[in-house]
PDB file with SEQRES, HELIX, SHEET and CRYST1 records, atoms N, CA, C and O in Angstrom:
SEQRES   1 A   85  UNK UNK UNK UNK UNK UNK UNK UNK UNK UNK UNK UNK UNK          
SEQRES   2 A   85  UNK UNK UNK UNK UNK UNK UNK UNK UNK UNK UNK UNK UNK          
SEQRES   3 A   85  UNK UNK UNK UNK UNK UNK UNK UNK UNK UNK UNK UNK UNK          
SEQRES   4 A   85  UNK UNK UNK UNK UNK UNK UNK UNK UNK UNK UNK UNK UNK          
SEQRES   5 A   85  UNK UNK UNK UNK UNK UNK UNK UNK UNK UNK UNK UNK UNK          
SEQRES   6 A   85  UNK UNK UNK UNK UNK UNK UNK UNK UNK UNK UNK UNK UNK          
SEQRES   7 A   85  UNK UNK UNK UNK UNK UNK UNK                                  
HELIX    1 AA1 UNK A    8  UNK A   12  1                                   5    
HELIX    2 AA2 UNK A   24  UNK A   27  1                                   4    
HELIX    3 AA3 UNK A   37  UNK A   44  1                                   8    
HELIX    4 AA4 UNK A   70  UNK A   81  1                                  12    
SHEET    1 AA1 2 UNK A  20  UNK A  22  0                                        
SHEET    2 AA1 2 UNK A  66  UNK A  68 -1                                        
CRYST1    1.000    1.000    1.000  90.00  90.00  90.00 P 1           1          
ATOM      1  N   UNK A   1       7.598  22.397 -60.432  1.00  0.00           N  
ATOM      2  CA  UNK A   1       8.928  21.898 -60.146  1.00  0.00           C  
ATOM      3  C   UNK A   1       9.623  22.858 -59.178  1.00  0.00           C  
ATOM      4  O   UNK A   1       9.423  24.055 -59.382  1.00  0.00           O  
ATOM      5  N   UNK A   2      10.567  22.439 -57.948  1.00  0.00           N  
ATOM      6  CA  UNK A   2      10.538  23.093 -56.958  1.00  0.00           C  
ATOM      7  C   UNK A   2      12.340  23.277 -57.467  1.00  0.00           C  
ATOM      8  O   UNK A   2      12.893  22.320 -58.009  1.00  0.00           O  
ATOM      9  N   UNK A   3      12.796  24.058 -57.316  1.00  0.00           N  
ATOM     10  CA  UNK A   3      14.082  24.861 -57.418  1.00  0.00           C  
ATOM     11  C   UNK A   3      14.910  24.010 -56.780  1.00  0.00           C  
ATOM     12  O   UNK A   3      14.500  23.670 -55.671  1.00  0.00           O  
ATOM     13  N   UNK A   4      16.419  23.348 -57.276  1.00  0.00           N  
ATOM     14  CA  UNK A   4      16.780  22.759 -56.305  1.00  0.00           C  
ATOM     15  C   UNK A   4      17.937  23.822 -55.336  1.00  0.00           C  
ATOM     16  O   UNK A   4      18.347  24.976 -55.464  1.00  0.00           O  
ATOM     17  N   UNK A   5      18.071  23.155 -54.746  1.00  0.00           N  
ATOM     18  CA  UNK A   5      18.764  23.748 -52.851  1.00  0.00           C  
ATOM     19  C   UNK A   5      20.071  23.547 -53.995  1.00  0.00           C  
ATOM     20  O   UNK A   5      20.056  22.828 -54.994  1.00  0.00           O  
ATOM     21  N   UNK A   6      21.407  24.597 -53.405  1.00  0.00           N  
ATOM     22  CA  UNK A   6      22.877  23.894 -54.226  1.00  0.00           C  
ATOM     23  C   UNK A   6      23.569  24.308 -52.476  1.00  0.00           C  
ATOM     24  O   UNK A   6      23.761  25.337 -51.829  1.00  0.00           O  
ATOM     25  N   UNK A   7      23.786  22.641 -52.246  1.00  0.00           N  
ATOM     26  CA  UNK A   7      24.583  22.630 -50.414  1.00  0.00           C  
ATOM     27  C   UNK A   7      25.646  22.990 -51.133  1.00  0.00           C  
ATOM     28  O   UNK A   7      25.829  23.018 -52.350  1.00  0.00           O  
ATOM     29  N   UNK A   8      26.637  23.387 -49.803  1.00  0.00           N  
ATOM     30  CA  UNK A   8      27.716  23.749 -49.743  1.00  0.00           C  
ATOM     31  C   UNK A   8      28.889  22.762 -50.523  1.00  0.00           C  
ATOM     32  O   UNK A   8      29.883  23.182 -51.116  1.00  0.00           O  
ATOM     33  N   UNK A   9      28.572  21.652 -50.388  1.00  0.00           N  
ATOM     34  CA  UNK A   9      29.653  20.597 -51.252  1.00  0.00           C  
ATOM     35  C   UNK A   9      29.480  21.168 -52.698  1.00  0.00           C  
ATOM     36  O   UNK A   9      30.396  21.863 -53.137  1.00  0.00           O  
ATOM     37  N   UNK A  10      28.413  20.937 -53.451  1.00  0.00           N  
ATOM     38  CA  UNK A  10      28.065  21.143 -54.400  1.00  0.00           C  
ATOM     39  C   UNK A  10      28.676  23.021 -54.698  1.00  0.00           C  
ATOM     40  O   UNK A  10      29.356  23.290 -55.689  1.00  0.00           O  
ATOM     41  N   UNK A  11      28.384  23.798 -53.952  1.00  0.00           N  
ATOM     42  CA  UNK A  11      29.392  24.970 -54.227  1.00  0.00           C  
ATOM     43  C   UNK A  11      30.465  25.114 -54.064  1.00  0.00           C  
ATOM     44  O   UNK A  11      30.724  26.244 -54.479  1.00  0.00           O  
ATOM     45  N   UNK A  12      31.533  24.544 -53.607  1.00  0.00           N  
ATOM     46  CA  UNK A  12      32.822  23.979 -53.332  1.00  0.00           C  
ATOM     47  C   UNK A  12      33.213  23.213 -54.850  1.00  0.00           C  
ATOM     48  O   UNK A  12      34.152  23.476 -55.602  1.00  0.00           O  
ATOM     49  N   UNK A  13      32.376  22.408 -54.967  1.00  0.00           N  
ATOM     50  CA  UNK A  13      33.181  21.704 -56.150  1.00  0.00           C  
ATOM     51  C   UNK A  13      32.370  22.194 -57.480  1.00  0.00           C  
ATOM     52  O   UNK A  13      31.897  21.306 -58.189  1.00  0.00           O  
ATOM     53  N   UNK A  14      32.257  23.026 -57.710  1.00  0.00           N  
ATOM     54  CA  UNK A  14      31.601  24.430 -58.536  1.00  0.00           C  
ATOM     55  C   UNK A  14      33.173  24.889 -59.017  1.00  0.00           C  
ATOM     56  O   UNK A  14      33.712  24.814 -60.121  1.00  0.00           O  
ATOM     57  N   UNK A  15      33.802  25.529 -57.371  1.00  0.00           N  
ATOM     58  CA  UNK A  15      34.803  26.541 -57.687  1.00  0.00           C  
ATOM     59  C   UNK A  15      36.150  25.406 -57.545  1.00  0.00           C  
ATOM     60  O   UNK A  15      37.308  25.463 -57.959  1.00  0.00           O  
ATOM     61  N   UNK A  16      35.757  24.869 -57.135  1.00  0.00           N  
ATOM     62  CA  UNK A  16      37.493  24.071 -57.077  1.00  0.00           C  
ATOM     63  C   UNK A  16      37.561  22.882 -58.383  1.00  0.00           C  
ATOM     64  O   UNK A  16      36.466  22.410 -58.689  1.00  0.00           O  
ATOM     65  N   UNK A  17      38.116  22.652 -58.739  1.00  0.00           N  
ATOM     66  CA  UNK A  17      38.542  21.463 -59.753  1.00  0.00           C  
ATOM     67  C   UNK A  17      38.401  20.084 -59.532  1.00  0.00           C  
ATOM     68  O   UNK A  17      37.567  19.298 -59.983  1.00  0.00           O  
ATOM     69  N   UNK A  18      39.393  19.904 -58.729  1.00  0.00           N  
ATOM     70  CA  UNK A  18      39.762  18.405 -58.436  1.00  0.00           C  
ATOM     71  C   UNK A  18      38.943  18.680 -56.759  1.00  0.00           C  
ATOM     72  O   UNK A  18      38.586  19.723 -56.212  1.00  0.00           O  
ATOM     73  N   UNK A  19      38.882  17.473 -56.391  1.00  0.00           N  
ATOM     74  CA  UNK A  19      38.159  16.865 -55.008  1.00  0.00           C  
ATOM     75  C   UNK A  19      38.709  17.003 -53.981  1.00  0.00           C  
ATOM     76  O   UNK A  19      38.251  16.542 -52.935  1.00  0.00           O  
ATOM     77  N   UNK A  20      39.832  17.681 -54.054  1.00  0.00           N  
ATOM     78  CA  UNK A  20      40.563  19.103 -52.983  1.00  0.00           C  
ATOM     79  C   UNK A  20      41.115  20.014 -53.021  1.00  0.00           C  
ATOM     80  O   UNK A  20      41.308  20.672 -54.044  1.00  0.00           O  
ATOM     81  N   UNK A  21      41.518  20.286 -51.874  1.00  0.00           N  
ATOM     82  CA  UNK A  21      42.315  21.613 -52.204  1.00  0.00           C  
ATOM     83  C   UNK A  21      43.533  21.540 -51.534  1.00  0.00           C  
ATOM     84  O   UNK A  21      43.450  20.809 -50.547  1.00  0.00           O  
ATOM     85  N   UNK A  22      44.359  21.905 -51.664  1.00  0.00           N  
ATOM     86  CA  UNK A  22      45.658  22.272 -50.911  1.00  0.00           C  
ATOM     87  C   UNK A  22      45.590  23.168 -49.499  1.00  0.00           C  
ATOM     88  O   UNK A  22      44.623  23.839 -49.138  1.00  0.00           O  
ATOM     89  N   UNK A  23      46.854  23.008 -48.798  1.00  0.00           N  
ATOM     90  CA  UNK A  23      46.298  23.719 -47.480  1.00  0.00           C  
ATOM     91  C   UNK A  23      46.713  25.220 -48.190  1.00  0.00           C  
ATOM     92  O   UNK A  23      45.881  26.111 -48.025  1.00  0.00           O  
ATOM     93  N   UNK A  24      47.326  25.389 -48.579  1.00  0.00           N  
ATOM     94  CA  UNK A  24      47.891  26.606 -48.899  1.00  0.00           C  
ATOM     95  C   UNK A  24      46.858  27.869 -49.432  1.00  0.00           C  
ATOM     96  O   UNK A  24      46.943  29.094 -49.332  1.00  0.00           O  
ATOM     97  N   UNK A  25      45.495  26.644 -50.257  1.00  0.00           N  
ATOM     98  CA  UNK A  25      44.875  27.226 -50.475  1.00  0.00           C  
ATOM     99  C   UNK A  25      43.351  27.365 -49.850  1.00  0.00           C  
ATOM    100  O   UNK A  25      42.274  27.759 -50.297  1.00  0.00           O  
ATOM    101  N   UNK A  26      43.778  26.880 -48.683  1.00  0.00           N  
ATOM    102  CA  UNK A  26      42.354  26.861 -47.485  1.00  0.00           C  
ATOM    103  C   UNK A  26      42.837  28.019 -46.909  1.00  0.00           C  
ATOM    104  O   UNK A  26      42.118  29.013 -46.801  1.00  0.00           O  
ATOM    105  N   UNK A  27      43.906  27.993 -46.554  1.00  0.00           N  
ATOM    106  CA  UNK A  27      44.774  29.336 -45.990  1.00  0.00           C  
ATOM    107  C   UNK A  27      43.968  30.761 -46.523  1.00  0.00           C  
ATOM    108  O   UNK A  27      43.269  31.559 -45.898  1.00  0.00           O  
ATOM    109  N   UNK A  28      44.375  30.713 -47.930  1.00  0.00           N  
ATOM    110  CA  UNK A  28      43.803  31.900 -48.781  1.00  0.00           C  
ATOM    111  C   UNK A  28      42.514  32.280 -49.053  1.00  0.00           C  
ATOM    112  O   UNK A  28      42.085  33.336 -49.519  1.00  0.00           O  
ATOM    113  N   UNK A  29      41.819  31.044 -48.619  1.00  0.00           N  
ATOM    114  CA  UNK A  29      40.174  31.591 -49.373  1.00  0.00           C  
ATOM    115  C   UNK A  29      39.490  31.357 -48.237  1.00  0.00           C  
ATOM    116  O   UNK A  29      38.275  31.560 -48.216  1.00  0.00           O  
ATOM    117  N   UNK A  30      40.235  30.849 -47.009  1.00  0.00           N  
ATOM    118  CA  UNK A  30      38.690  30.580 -46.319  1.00  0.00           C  
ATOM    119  C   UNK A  30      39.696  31.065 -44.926  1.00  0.00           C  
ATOM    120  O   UNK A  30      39.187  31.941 -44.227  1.00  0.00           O  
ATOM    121  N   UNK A  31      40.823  30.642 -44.574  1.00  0.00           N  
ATOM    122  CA  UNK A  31      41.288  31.412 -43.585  1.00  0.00           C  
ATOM    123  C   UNK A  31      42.432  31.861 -43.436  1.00  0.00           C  
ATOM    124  O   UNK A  31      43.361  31.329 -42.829  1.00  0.00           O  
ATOM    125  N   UNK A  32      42.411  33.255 -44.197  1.00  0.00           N  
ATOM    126  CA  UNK A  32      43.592  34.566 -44.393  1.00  0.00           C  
ATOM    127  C   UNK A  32      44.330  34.558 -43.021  1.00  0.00           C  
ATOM    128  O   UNK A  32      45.531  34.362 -43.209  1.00  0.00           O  
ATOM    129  N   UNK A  33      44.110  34.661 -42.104  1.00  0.00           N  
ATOM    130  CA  UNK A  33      44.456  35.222 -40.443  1.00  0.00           C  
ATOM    131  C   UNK A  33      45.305  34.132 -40.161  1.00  0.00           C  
ATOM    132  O   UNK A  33      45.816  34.182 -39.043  1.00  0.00           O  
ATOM    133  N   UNK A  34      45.620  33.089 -40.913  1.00  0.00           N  
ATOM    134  CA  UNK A  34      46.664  31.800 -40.733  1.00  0.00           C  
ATOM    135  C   UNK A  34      47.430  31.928 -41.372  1.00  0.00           C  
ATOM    136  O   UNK A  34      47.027  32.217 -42.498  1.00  0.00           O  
ATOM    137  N   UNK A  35      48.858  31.846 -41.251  1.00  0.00           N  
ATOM    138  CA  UNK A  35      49.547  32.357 -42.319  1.00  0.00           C  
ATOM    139  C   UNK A  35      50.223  31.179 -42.816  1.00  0.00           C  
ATOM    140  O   UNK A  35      50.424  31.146 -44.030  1.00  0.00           O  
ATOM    141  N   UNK A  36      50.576  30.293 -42.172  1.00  0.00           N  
ATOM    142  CA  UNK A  36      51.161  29.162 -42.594  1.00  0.00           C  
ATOM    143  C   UNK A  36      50.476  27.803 -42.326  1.00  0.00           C  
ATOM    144  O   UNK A  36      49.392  27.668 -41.759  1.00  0.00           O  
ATOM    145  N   UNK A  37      51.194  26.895 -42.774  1.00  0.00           N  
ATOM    146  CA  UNK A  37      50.339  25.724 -43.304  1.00  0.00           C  
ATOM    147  C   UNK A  37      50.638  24.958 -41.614  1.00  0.00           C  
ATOM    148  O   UNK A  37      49.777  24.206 -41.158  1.00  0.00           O  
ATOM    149  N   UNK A  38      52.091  25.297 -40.712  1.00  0.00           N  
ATOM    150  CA  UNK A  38      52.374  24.765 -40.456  1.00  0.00           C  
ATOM    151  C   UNK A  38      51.674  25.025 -38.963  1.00  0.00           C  
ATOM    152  O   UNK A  38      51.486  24.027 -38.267  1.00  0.00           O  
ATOM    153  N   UNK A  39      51.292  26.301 -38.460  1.00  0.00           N  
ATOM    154  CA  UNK A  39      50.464  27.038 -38.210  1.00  0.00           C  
ATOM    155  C   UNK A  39      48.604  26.365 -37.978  1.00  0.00           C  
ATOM    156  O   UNK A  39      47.748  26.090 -37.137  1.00  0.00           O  
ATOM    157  N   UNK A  40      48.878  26.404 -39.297  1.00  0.00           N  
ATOM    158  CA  UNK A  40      47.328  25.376 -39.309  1.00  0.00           C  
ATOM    159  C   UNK A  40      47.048  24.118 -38.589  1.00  0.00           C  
ATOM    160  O   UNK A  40      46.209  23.734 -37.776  1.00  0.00           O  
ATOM    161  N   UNK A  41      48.229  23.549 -39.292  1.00  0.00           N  
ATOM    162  CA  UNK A  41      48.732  22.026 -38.698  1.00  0.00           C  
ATOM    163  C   UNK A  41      48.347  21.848 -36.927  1.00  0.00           C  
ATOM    164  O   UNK A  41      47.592  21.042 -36.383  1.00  0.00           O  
ATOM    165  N   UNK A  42      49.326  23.110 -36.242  1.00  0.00           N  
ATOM    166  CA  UNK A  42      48.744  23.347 -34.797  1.00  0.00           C  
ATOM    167  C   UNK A  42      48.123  23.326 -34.195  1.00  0.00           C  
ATOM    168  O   UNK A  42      48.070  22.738 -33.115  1.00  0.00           O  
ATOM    169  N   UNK A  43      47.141  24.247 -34.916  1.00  0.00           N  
ATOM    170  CA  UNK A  43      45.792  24.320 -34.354  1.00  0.00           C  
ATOM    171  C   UNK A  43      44.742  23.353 -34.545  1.00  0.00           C  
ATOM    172  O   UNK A  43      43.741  23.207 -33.844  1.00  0.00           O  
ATOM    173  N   UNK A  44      45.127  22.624 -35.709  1.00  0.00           N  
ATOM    174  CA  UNK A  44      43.930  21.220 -35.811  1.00  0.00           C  
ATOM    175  C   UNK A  44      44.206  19.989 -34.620  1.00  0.00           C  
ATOM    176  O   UNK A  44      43.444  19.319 -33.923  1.00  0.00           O  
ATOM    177  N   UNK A  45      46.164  20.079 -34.813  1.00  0.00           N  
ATOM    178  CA  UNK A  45      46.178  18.644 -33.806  1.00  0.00           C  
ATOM    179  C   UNK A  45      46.074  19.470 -32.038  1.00  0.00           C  
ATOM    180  O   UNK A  45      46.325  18.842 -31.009  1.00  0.00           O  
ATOM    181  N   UNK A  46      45.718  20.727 -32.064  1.00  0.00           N  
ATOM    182  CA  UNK A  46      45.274  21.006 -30.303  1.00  0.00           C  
ATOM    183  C   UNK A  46      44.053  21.528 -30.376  1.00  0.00           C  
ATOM    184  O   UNK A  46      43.691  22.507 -29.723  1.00  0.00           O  
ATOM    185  N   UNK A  47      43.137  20.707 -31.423  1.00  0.00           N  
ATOM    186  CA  UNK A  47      41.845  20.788 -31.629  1.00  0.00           C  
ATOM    187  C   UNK A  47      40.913  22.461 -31.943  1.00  0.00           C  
ATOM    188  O   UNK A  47      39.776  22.378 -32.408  1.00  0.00           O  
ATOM    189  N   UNK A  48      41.408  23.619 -31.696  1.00  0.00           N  
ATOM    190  CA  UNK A  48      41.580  24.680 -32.011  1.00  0.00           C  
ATOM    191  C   UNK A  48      40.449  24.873 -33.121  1.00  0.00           C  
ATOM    192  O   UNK A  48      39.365  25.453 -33.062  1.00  0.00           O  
ATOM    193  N   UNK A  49      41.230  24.025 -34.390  1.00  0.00           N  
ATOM    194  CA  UNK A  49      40.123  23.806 -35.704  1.00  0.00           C  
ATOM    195  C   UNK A  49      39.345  22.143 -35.539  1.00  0.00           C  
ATOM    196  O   UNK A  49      39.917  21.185 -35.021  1.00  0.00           O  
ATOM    197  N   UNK A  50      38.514  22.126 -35.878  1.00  0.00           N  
ATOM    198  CA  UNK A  50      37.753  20.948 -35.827  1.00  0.00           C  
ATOM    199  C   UNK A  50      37.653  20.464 -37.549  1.00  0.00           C  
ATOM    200  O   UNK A  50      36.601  20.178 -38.121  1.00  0.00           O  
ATOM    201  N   UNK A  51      38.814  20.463 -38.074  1.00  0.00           N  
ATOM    202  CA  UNK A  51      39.253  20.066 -39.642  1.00  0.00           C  
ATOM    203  C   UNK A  51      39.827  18.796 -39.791  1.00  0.00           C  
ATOM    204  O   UNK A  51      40.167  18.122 -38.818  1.00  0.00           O  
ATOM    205  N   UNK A  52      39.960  18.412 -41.012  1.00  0.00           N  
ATOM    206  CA  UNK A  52      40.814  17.569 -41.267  1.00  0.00           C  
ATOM    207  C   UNK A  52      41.547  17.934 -42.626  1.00  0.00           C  
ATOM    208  O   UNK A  52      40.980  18.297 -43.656  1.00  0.00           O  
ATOM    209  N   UNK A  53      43.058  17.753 -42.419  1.00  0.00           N  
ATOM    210  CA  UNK A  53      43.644  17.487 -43.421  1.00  0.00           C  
ATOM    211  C   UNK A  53      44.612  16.838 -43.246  1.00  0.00           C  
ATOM    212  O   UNK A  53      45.083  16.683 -42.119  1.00  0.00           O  
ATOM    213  N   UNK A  54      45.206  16.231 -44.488  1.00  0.00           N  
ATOM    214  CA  UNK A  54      46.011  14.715 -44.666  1.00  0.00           C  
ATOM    215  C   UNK A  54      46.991  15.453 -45.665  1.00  0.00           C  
ATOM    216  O   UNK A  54      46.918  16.590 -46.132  1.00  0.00           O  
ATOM    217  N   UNK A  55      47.936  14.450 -45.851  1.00  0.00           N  
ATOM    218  CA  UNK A  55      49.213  14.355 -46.621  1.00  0.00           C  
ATOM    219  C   UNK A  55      48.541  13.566 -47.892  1.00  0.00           C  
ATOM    220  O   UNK A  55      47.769  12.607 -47.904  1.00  0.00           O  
ATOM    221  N   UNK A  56      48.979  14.142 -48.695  1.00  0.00           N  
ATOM    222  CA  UNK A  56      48.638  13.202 -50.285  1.00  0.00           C  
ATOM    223  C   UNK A  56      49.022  12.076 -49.487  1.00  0.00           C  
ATOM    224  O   UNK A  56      48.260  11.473 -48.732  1.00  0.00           O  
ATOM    225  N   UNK A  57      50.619  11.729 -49.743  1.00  0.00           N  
ATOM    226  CA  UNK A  57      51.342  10.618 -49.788  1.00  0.00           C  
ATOM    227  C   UNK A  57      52.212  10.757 -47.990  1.00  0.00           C  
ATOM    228  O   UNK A  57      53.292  11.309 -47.776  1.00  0.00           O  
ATOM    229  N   UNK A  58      51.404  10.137 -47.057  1.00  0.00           N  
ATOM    230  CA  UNK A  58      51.788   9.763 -45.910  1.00  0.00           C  
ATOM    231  C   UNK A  58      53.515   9.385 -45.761  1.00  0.00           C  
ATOM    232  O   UNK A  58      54.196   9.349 -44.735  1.00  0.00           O  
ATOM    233  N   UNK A  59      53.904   9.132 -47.152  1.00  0.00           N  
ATOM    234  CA  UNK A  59      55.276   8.251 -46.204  1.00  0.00           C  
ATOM    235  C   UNK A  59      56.173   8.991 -46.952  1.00  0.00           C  
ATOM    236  O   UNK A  59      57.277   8.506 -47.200  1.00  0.00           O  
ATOM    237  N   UNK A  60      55.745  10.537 -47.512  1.00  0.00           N  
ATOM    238  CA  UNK A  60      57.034  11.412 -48.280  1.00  0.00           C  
ATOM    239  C   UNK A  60      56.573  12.941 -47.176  1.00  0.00           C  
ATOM    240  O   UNK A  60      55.489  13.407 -46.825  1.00  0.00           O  
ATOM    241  N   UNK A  61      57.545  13.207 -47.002  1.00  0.00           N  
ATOM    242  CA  UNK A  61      57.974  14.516 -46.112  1.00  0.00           C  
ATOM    243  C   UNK A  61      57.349  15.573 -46.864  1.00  0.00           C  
ATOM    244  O   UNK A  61      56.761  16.478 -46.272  1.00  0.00           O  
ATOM    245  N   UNK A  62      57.456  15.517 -48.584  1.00  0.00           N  
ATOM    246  CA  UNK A  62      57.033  16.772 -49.235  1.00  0.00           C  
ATOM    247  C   UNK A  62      55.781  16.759 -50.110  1.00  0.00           C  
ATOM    248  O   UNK A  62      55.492  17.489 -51.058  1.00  0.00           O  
ATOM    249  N   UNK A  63      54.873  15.387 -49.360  1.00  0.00           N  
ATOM    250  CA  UNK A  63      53.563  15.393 -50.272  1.00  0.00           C  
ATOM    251  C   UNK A  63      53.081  16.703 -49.353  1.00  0.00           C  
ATOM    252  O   UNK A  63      53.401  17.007 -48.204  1.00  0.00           O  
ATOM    253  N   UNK A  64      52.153  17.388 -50.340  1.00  0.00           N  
ATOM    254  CA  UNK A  64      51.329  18.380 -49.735  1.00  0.00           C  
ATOM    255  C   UNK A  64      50.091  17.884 -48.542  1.00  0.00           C  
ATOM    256  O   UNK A  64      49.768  16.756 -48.170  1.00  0.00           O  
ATOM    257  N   UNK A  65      49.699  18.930 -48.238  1.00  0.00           N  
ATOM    258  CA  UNK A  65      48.718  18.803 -46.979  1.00  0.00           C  
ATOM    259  C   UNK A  65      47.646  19.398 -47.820  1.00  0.00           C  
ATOM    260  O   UNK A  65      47.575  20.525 -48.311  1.00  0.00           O  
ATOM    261  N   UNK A  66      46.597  18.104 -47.891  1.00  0.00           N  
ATOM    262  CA  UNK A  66      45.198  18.861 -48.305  1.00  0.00           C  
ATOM    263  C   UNK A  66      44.178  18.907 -47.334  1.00  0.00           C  
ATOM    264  O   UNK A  66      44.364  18.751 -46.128  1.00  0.00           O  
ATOM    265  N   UNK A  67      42.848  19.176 -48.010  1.00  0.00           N  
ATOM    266  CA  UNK A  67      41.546  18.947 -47.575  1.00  0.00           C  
ATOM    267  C   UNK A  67      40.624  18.535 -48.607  1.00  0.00           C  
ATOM    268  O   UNK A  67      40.595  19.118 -49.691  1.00  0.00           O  
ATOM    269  N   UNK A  68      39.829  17.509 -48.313  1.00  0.00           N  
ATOM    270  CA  UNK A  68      39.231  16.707 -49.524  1.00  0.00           C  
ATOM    271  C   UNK A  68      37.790  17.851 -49.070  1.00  0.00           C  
ATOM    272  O   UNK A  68      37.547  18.257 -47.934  1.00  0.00           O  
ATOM    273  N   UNK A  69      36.957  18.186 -50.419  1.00  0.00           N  
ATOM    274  CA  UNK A  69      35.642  19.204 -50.384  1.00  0.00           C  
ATOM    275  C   UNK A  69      34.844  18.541 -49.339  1.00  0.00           C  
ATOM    276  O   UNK A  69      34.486  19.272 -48.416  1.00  0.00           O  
ATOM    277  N   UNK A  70      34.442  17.118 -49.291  1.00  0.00           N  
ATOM    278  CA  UNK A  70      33.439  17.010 -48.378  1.00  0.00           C  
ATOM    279  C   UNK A  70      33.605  17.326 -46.985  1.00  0.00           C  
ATOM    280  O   UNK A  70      32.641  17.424 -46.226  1.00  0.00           O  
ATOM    281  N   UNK A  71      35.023  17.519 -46.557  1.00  0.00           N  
ATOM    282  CA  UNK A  71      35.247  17.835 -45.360  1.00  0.00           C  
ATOM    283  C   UNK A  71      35.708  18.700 -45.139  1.00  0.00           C  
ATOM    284  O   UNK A  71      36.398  18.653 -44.120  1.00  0.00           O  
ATOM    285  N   UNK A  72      35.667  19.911 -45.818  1.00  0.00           N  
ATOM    286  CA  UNK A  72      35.865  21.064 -45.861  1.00  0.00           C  
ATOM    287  C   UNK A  72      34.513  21.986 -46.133  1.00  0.00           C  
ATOM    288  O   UNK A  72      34.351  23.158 -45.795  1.00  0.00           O  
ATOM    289  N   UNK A  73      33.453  20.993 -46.946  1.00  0.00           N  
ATOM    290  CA  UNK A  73      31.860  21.567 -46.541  1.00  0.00           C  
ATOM    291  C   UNK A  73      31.029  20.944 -45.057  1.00  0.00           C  
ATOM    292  O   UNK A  73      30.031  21.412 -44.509  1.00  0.00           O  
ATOM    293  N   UNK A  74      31.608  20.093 -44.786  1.00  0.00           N  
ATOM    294  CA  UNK A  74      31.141  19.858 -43.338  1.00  0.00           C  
ATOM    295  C   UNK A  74      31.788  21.193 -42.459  1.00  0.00           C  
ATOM    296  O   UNK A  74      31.153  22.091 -41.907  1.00  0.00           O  
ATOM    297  N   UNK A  75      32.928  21.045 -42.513  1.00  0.00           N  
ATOM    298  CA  UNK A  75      33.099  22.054 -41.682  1.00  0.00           C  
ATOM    299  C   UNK A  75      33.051  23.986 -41.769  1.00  0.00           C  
ATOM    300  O   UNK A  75      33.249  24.868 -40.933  1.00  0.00           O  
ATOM    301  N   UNK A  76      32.746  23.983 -42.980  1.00  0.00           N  
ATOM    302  CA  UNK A  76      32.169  25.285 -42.994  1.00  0.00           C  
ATOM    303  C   UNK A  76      30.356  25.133 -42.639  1.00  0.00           C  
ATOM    304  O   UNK A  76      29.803  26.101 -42.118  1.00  0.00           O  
ATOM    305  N   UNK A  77      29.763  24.216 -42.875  1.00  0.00           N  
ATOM    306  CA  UNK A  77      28.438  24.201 -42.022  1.00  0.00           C  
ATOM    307  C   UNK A  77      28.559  24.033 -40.729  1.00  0.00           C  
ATOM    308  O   UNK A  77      27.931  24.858 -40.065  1.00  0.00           O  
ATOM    309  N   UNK A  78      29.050  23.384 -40.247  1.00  0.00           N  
ATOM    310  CA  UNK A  78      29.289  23.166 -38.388  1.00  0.00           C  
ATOM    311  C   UNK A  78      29.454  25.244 -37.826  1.00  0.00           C  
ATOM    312  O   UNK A  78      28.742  26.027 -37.196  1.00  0.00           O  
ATOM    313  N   UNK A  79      30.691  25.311 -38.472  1.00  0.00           N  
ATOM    314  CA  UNK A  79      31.005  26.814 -38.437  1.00  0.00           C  
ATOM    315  C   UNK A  79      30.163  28.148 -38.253  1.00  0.00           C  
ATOM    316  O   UNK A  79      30.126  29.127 -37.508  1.00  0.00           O  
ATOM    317  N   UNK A  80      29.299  27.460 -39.711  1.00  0.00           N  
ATOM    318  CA  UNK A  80      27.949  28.554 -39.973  1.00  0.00           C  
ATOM    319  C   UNK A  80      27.312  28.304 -39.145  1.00  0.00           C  
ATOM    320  O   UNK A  80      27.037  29.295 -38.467  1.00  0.00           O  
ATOM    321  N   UNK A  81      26.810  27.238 -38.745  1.00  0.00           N  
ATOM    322  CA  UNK A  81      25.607  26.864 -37.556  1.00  0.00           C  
ATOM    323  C   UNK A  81      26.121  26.745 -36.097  1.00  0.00           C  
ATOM    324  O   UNK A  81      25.287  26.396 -35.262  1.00  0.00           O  
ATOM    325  N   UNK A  82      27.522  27.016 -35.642  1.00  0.00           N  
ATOM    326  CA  UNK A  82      27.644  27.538 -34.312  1.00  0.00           C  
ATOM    327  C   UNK A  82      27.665  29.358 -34.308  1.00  0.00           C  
ATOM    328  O   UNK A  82      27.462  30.085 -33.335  1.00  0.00           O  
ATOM    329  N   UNK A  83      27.948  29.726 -35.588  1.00  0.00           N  
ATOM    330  CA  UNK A  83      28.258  31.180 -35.532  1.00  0.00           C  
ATOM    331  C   UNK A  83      26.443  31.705 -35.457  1.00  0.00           C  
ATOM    332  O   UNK A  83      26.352  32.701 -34.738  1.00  0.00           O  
ATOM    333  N   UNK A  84      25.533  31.408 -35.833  1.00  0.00           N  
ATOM    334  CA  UNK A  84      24.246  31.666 -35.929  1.00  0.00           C  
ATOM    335  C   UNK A  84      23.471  31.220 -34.626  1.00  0.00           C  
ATOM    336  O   UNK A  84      22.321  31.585 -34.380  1.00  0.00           O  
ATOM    337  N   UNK A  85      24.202  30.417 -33.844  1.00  0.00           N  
ATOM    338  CA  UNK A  85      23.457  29.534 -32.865  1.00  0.00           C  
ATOM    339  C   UNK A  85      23.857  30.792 -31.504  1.00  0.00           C  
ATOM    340  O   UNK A  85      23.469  30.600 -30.352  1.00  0.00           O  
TER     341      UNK A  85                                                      
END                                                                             
């Protein structure tokens, strides 16, 4: 019996709970050097980051800004495999 592989989704939703995360807390664990959410926001819509994150609730000003795991393990592989390339 051959060992299985554990991808990056599968270690993501290991450490996180629910099926995202908050930006606040992409900020903290994966990129410190950003300090704000709003910050972040910037750099995704002038393509900068090649991420996605959404508003819980699109049509309230104070739903949070997440990132759902699967697209937050895509893009830490894209990441890993241009940083190695």
């Amino acid at each position: 019996m051959t060992p299985q592989v554990q991808t990056t989704l599968d270690t993501l939703r290991s450490r996180y709970a629910g099926s995202y995360i908050t930006a606040e807390q992409l900020l903290t664990d994966h990129l410190p050097h950003i300090t704000t959410v709003k910050h972040l926001r910037r750099k995704v819509r002038e393509g900068q980051l090649n991420l996605k994150i959404r508003q819980l609730d699109p049509s309230s000003n104070r739903s949070p800004w997440v990132i759902y795991l699967p697209d937050l393990a895509d893009w830490l592989d894209q990441t890993a495999a241009a940083q190695a390339a």
